[in-house]
C-alpha positions as CSV (number, residue, x, y, z in Angstrom):
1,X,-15.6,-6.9,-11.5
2,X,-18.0,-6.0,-9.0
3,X,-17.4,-6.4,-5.8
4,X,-19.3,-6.2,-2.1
5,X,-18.9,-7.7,1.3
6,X,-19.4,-11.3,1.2
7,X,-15.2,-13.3,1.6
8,X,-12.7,-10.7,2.8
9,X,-10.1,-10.5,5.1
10,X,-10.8,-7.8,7.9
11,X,-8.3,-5.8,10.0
12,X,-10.0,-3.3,12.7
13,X,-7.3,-1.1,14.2
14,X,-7.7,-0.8,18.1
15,X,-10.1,2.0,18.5
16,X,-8.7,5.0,20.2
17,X,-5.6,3.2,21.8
18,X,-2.5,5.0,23.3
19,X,0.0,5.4,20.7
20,X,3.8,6.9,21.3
21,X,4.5,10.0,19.8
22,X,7.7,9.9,17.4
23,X,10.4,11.7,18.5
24,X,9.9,14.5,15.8
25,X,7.1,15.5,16.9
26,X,8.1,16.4,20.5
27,X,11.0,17.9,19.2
28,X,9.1,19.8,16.7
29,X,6.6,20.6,19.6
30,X,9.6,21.9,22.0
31,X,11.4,23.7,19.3
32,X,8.2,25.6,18.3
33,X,7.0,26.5,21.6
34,X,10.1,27.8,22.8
35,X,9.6,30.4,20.0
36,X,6.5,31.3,21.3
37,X,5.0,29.9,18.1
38,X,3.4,26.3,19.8
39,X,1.3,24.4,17.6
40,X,-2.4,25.6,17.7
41,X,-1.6,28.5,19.9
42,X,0.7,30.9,18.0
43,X,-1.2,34.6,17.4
44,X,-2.6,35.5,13.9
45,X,0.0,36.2,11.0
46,X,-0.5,40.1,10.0
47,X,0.7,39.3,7.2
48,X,-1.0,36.4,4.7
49,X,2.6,36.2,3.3
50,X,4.6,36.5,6.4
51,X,6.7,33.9,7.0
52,X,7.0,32.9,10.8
53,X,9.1,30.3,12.0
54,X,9.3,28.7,8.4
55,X,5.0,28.7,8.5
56,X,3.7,31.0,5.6
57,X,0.0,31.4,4.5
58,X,-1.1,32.2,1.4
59,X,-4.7,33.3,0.1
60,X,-7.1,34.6,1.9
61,X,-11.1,35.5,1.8
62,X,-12.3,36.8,-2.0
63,X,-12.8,35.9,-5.7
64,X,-9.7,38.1,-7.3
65,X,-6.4,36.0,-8.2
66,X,-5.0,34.7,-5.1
67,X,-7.6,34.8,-2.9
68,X,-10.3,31.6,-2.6
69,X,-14.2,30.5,-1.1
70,X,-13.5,27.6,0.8
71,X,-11.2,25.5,-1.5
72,X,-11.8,22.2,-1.5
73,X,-9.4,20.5,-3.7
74,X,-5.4,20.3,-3.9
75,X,-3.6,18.7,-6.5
76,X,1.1,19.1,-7.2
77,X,3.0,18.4,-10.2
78,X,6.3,17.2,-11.5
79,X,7.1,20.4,-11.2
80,X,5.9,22.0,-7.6
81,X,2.9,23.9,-9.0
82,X,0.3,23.5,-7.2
83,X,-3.2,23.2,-8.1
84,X,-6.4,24.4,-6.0
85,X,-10.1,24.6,-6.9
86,X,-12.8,26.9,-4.9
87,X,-16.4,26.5,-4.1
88,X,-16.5,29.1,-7.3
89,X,-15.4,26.4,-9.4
90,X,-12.1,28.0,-10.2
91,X,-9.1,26.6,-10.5
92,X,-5.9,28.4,-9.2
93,X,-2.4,27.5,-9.9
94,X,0.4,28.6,-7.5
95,X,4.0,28.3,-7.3
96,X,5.2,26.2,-4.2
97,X,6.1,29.6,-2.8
98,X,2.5,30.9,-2.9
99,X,2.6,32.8,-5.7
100,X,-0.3,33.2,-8.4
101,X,0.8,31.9,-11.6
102,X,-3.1,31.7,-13.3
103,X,-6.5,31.3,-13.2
104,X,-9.2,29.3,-15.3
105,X,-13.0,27.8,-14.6
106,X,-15.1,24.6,-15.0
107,X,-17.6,25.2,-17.5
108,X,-20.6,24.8,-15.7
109,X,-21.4,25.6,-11.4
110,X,-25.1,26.3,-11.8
111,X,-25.1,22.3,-10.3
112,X,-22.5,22.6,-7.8
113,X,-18.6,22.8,-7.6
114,X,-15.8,20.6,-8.0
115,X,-14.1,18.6,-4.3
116,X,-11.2,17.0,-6.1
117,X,-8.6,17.6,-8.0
118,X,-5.1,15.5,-9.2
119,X,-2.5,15.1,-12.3
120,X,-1.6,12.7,-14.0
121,X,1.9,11.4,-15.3
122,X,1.3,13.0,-18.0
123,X,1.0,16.3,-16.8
124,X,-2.8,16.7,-17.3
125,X,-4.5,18.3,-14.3
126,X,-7.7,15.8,-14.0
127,X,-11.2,17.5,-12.1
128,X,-13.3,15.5,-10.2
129,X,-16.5,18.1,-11.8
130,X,-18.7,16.5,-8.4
131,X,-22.0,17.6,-9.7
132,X,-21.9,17.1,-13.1
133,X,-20.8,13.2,-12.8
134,X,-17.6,13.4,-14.6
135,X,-13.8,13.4,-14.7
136,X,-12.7,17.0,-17.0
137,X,-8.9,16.7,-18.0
138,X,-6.7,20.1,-18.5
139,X,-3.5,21.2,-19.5
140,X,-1.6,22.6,-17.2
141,X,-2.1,25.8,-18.7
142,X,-5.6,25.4,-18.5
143,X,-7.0,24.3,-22.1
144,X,-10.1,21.7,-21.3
145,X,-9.6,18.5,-23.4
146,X,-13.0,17.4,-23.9
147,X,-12.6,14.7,-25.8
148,X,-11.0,13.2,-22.9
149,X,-14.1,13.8,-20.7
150,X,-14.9,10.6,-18.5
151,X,-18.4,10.3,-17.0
152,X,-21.6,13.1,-17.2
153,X,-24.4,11.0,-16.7
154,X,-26.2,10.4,-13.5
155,X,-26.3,6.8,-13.0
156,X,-25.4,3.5,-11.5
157,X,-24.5,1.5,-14.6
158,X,-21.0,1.3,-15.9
159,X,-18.7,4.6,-16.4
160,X,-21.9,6.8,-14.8
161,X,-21.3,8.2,-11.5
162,X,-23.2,10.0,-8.6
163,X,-21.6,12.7,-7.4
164,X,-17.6,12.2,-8.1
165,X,-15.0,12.6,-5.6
166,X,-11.6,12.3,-6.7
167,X,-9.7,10.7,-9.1
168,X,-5.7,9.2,-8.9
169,X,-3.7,7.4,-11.5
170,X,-1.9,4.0,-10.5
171,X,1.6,3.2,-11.6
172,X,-0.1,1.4,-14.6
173,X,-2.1,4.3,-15.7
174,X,-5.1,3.2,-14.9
175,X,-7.5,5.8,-13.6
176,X,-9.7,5.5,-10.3
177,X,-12.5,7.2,-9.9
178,X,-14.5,7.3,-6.5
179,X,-18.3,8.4,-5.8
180,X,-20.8,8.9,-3.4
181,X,-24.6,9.3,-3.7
182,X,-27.4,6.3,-5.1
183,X,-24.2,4.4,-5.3
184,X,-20.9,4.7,-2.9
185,X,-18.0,2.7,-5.2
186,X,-14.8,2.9,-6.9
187,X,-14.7,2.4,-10.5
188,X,-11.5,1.6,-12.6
189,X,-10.9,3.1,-16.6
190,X,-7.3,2.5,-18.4
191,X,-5.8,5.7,-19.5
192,X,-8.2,5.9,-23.1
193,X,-11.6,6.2,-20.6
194,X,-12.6,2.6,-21.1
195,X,-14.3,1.1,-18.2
196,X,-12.6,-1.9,-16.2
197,X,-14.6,-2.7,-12.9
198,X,-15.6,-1.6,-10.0
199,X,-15.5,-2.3,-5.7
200,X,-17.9,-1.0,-3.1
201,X,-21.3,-1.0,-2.0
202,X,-22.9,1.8,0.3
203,X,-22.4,0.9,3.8
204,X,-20.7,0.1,7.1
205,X,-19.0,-3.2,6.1
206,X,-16.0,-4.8,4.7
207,X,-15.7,-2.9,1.1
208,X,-18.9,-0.7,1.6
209,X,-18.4,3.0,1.9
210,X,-20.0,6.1,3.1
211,X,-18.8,8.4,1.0
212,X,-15.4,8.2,-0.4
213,X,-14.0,11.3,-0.3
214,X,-10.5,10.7,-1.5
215,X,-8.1,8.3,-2.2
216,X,-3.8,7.6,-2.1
217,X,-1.5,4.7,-3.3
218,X,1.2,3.5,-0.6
219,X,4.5,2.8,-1.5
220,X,3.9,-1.0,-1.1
221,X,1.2,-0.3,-3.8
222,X,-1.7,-0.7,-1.7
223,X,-5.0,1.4,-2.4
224,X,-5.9,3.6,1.1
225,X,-9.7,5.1,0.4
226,X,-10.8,7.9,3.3
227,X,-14.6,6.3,3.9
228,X,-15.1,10.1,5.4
229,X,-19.0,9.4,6.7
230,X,-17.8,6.2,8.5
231,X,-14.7,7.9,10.1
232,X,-12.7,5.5,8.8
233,X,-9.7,4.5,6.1
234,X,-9.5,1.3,4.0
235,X,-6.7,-0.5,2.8
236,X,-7.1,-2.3,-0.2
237,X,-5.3,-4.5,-2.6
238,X,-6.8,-3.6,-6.2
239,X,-4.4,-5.1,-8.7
240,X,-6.2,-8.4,-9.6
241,X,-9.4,-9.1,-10.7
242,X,-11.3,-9.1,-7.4
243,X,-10.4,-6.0,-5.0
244,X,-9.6,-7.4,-1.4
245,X,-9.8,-5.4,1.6
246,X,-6.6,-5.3,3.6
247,X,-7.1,-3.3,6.3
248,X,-9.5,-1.3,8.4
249,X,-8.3,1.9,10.2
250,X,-10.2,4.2,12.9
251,X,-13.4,4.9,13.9
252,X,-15.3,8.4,15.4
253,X,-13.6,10.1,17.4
254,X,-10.8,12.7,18.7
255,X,-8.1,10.5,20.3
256,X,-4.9,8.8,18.7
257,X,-5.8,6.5,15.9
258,X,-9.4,7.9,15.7
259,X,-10.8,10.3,12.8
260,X,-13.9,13.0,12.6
261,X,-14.8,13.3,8.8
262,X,-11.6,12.2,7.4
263,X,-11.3,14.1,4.1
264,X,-8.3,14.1,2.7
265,X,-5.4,11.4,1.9
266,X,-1.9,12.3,1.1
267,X,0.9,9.6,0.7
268,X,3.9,10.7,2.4
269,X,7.2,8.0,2.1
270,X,6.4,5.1,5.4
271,X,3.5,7.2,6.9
272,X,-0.2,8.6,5.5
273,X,-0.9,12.0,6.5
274,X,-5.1,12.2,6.7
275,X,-7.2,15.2,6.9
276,X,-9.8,15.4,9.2
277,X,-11.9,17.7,8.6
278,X,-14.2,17.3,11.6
279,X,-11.3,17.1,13.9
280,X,-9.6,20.3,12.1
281,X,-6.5,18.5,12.2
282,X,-4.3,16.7,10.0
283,X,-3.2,12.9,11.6
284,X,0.0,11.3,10.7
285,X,0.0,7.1,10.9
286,X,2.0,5.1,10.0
287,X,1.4,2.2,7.3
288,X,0.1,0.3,9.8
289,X,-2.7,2.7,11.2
290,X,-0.9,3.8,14.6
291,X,-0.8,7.2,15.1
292,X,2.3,9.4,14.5
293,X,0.9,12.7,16.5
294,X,-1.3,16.0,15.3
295,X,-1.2,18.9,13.5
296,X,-4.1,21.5,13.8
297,X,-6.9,22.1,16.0
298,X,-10.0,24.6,15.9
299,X,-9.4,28.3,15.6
300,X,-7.9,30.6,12.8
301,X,-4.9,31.3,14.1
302,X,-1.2,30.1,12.3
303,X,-1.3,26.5,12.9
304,X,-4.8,26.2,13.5
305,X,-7.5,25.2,10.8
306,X,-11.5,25.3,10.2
307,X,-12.8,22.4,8.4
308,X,-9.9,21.4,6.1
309,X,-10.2,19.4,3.3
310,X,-6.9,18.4,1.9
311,X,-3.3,18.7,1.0
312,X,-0.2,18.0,-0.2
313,X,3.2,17.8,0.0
314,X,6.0,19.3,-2.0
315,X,9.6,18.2,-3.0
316,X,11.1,20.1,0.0
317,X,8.5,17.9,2.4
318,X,6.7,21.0,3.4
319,X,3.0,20.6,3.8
320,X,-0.1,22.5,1.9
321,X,-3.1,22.3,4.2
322,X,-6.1,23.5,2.2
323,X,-7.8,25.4,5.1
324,X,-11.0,25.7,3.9
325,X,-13.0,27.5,6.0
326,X,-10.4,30.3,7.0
327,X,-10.4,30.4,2.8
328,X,-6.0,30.2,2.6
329,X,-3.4,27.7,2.4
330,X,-1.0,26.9,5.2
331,X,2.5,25.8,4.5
332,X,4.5,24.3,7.3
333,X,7.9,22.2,7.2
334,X,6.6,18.8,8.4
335,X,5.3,19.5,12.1
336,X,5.1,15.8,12.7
C-alpha cells in the first residue's frame, strides 16, 4: 500500500479568510481581562504552582524531578497521568494536578532525543525514540518492553524509519507511525509490530509531507496529520487499502485559519486544537478547518508561550500546553 499523489480528491481551505470568533471565546476574553488577567498580557506567576484565575504552571528550568529542558512530547492516560519527555531524553509522569509522580530514561541520547510520545489502550506509554528510528513501548511505571520494540534501522524499506515522529493507535489497534527525513511517510503495523502499508511522499502536494510532526483521529474517524514544514494539516481517510486525502487546511502565516510550524495535534470533541509552534499559539478549528480563535502569543508571561510543541487535554477539558522553550507546562480551563 503505497501511496503518492497521482488520483485524490483535494480540499484547500481559503487561505487566511475572516472567520467569527465563537461566543466562548469573547466571553472567555471579557471574563479574563476584567480580572486583569487578559490573554497574552497577564504579569508572570511568582509562583510555578500558583494558581491564578484557574491558570497554574507547572515545571520549570532544570534536570531534577519536576523541572524539564524544553519538553517536546505530551502524552494522557485512562487515568489523567500525564506523560512528558525532555530534550534529556527523560520521561516524567505527572498527576493532572502537576504533581511529580516519577521519573525514567530512554536508553540511549548520545543520537538525539525523543519529540513524541502517546499510550495505547492498553495502557502502554509508546516513545517515538526520533533518532534511533524506532517506536520503545513502557509500562506505565516505566519497565521498557523490548520485545515490543518497532523500528531501529535507518532506512526507507518496510518497518525502517528516518527520524520518527509520533505514534497513535486507531480504534482497531493498529499503530501509525509518522517520519521525516530521506523519506516523509506514514507507515501502518497491527498491534504485534507487523508491517501493513504505507502513504506519503516528501513534498508540497496532495499526500506528500514536509515533515510530519504529529498526528490525531477525529471523531468521524478521519486521520488529521500536522505537515509542520508546509504549514499545513491533512485530512485523511486511512481505513481501506488506498489512503485518500480528504482535506487540506492552512497555509504560512499568522491570521485566522493560517499556521507557522504547526506542531502539535490534539482531538478535542467537534474542534482540533493545533499547536503552532512558530506562531506560539495554540489555534482552535473546527472539523471543517475554520478557525475557532487563539490562545498564546510570544512572551513568557502566564498565557503566553515560546515555541510550544504540544498538548493535551484532560477529563476536566483543561488544557496542557507543553511550553517548550519557557521549559513548564501551562494548564488553563479551555480559553477558547
Amino acid at each position: 500500500m503505497r501511496v503518492g499523489q497521482e488520483g485524490f480528491s483535494r480540499e484547500v481551505s481559503e487561505a487566511g479568510r475572516s472567520q467569527p470568533w465563537d461566543r466562548r471565546v469573547f466571553v472567555g476574553c471579557l471574563g479574563l481581562a476584567a480580572l486583569g488577567q487578559g490573554l497574552g498580557c497577564a504579569p508572570p506567576a511568582a509562583d510555578p504552582k500558583k494558581q491564578v484565575q484557574g491558570a497554574v504552571t507547572y515545571g520549570r528550568r532544570g534536570i531534577s524531578d519536576g523541572r524539564f529542558l524544553k519538553p517536546r512530547g505530551i502524552a494522557i492516560d485512562a487515568e489523567d497521568r500525564i506523560y512528558i519527555v525532555d530534550m534529556t531524553g527523560r520521561i516524567q509522569v505527572f498527576s493532572a494536578e502537576g504533581e511529580h509522580q516519577r521519573t525514567w530514561n530512554t536508553p540511549s541520547i548520545e543520537q538525539g532525543k525523543p519529540t513524541g510520545i502517546s499510550v495505547g489502550s492498553d495502557g502502554m506509554v509508546m516513545v517515538a525514540d526520533t533518532h534511533y528510528f524506532r517506536i520503545l513501548f513502557y509500562s506505565p511505571e516505566g519497565k521498557l518492553e523490548e520485545s515490543r520494540t518497532i523500528g531501529g534501522t535507518l532506512g526507507k524499506g518496510p518497518g525502517q524509519f528516518g527520524f520518527v515522529t509520533d505514534v497513535l493507535e486507531d480504534s482497531e489497534g493498529h499503530l501509525l507511525v509518522s517520519n521525516y527525513g530521506d523519506t516523509d511517510r506514514v507507515q501502518k503495523f497491527d498491534r504485534n509490530g507487523k508491517w501493513l502499508g504505507e502513504f506519503g511522499l516528501h513534498g508540497e502536494g496532495p499526500l506528500e509531507f514536509s515533515r510530519p510532526q504529529s498526528m490525531a483521529i477525529d471523531r468521524q474517524g478521519r486521520l488529521w496529520v500536522s505537515d509542520a514544514c508546509n504549514h499545513r494539516l491533512q485530512v485523511i481517510d486511512f481505513r481501506g487499502d488506498r489512503p485518500q486525502l480528504l482535506a487540506m487546511h492552512g497555509s504560512v502565516g499568522d491570521e485566522a485559519g493560517r499556521f507557522r510550524y504547526p506542531y502539535g495535534l490534539c482531538a478535542d470533541g467537534d474542534r482540533m486544537l493545533v499547536v503552532e509552534y512558530g506562531n506560539h499559539r495554540v489555534q482552535a478549528i473546527d472539523l471543517e478547518g475554520r478557525s475557532l480563535g487563539f490562545f498564546g502569543g510570544p512572551g513568557d508571561q502566564l498565557g503566553q508561550l515560546n515555541q510550544p510543541w504540544s498538548m493535551v487535554v484532560d477529563k476536566k477539558g483543561r488544557w496542557h500546553i507543553l511550553d517548550s522553550l519557557n521549559h513548564r507546562v501551562q494548564r488553563w480551563p479551555s480559553p477558547v
